[in-house]
TIDREN-715256 format. One line per 5 residues: their letters; for each residue y negated, z, x of N, C-alpha, C. Coordinates in nm, 3 decimals. Example, Ala and Ser with C-alpha at 12.3 -4.5 7.8 and 13.67 -1.06 7.14 Angstrom:
2
AS> 0.569:0.780:1.319:0.450:0.780:1.230:0.330:0.780:1.320; 0.225:0.708:1.285:0.106:0.714:1.367:-0.003:0.787:1.290
% end
This chain:
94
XXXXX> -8.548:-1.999:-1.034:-8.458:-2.110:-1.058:-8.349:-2.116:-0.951; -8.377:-2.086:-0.794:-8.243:-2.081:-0.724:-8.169:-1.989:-0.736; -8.231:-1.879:-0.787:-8.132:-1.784:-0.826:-8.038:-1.809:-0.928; -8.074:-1.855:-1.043:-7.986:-1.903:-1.155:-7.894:-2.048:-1.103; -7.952:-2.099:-1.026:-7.877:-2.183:-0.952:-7.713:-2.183:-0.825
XXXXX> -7.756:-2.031:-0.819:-7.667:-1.959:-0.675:-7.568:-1.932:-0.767; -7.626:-1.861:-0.906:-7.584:-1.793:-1.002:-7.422:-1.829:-1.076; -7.468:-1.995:-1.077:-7.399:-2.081:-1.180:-7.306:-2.171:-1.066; -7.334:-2.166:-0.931:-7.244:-2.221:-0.814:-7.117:-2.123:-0.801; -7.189:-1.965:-0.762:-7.092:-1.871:-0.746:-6.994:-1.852:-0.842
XXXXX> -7.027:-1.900:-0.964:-6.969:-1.835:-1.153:-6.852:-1.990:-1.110; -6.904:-2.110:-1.121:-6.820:-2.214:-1.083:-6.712:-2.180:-0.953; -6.749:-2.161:-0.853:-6.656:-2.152:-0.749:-6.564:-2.055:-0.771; -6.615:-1.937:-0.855:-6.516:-1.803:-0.907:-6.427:-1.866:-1.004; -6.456:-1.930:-1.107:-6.325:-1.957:-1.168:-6.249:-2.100:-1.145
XXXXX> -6.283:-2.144:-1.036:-6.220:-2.247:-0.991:-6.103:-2.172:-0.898; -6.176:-2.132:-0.845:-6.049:-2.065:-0.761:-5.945:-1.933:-0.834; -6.019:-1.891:-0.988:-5.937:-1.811:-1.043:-5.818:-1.916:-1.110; -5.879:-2.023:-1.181:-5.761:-2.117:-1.194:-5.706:-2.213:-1.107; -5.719:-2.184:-1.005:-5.608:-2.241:-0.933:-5.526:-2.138:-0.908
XXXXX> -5.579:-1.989:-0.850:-5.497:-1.917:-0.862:-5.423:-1.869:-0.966; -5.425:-1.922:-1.083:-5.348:-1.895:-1.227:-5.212:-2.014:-1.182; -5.302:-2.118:-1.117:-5.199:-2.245:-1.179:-5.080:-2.246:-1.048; -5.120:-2.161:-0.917:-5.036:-2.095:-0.856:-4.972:-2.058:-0.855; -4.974:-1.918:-0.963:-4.917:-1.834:-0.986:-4.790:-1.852:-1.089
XXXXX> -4.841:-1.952:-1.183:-4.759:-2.019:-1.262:-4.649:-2.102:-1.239; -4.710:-2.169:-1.127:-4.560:-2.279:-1.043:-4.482:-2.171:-0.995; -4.539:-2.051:-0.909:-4.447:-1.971:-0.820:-4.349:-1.944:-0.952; -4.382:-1.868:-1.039:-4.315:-1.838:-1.167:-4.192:-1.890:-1.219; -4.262:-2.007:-1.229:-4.123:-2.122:-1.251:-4.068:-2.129:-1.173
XXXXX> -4.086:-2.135:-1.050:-3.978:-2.165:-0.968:-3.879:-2.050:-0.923; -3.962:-1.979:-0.935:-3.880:-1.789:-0.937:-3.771:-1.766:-1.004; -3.823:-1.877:-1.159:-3.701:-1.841:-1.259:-3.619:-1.952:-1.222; -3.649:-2.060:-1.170:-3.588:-2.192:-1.156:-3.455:-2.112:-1.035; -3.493:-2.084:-0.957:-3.410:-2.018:-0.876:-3.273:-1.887:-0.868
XXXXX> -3.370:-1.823:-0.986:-3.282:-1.743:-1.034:-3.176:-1.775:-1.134; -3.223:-1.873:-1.194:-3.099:-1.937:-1.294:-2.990:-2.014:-1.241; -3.004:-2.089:-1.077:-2.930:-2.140:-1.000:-2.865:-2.052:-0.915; -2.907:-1.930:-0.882:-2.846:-1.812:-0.850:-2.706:-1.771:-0.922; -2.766:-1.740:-1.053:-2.671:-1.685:-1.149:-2.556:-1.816:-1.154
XXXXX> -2.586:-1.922:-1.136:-2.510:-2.024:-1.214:-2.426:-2.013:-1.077; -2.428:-2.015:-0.988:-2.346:-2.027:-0.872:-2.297:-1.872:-0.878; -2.308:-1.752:-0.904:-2.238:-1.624:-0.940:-2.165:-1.666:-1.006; -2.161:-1.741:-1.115:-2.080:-1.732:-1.243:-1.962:-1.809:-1.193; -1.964:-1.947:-1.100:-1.878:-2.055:-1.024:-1.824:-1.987:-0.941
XXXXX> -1.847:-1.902:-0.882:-1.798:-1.817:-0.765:-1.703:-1.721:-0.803; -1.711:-1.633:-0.962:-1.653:-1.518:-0.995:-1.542:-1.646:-1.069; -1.556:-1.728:-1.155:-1.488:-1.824:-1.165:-1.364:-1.864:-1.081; -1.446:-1.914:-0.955:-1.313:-1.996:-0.847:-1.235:-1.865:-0.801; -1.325:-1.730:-0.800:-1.218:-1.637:-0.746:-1.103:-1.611:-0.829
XXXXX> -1.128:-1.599:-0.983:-1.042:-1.585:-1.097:-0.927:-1.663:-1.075; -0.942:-1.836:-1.036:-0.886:-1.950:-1.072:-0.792:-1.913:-0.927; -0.871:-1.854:-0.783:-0.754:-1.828:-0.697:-0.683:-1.740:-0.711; -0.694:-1.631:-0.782:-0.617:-1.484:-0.811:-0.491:-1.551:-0.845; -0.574:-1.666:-0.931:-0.407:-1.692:-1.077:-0.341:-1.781:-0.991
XXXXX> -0.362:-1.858:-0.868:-0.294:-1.940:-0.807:-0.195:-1.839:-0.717; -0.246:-1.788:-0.680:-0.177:-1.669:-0.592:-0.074:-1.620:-0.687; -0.065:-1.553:-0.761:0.020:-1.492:-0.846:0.098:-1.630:-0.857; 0.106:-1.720:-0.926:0.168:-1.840:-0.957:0.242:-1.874:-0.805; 0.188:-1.927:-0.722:0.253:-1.925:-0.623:0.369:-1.825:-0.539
XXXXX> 0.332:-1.680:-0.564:0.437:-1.599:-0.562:0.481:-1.606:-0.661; 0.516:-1.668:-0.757:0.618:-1.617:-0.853:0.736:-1.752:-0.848; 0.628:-1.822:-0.788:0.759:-1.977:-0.749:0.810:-1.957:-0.651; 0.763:-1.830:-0.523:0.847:-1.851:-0.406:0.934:-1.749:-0.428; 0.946:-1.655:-0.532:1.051:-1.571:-0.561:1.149:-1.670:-0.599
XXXXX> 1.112:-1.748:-0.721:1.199:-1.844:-0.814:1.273:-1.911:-0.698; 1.161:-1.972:-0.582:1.266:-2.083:-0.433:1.389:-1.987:-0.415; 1.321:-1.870:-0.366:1.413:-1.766:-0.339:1.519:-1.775:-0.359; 1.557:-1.732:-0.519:1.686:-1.726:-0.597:1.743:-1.854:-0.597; 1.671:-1.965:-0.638:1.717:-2.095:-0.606:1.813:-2.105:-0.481
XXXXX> 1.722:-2.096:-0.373:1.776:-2.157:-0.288:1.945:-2.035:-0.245; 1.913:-1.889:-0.259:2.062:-1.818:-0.279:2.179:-1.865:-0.377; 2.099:-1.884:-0.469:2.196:-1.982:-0.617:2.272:-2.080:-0.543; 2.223:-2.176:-0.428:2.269:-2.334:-0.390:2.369:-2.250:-0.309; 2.288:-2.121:-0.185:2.373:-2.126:-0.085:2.539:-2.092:-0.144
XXXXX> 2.539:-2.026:-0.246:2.635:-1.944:-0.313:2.724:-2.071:-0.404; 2.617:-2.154:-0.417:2.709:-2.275:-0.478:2.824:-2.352:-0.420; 2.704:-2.342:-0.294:2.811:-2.429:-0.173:2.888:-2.395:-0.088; 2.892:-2.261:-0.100:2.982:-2.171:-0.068:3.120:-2.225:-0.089; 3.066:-2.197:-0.242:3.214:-2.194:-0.346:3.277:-2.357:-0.290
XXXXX> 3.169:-2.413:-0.281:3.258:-2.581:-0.318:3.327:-2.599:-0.169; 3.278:-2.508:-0.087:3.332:-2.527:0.079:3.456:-2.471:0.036; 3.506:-2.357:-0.004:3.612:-2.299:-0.009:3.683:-2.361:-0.122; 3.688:-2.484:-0.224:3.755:-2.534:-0.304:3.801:-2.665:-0.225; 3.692:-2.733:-0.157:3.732:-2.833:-0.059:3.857:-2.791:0.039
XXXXX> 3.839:-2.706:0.085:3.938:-2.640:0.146:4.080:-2.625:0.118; 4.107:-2.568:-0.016:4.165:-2.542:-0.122:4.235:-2.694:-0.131; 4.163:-2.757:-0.117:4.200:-2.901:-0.202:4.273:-2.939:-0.055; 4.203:-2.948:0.033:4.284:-3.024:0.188:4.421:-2.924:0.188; 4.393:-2.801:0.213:4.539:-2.765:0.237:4.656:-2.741:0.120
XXXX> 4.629:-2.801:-0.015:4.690:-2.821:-0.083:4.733:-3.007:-0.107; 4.685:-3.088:-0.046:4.704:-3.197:0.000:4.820:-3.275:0.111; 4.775:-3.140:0.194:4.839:-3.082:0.322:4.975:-3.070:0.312; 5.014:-3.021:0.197:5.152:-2.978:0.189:5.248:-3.068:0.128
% end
């Protein structure tokens, strides 16, 4: 009888500790994938914001070309209006 007794302690303590080690193994699991899906999701935000800076960059050089010409367009404007002002005083002048 203590033998069948040792028997049925050892058989209990074996799958107690086999299911806990199942139910272990199972959280690690989830959380393995839990982690890996927050992984990816922050890859995907990351390849994202780099995309979203590429296109700012480009955009931004293409407005400081545009200042560029702009601002040669004004100097060239005011060029002209310096030398019509001019125009105008010494034809005033006379």
């Amino acid at each position: 009888m203590d033998g069948l007794s040792i028997s049925v302690e050892i058989f209990i303590a074996l799958s107690s500790g086999l299911i806990s080690a199942l139910g272990v193994w199972f959280k690690l699991k989830s959380t393995v994938q839990l982690q890996k899906l927050m992984i990816d999701n922050i890859d995907t935000n990351l390849k994202n914001a780099h995309e979203r800076i590429t296109n700012l960059k480009t955009i931004v050089e293409a407005n400081k070309e545009k200042n560029e010409t702009a601002v040669s367009d004004l100097k060239a404007e005011i060029s002209a209006m310096e030398m019509r002002i001019i125009k105008a005083i010494h034809e005033i002048g006379k």
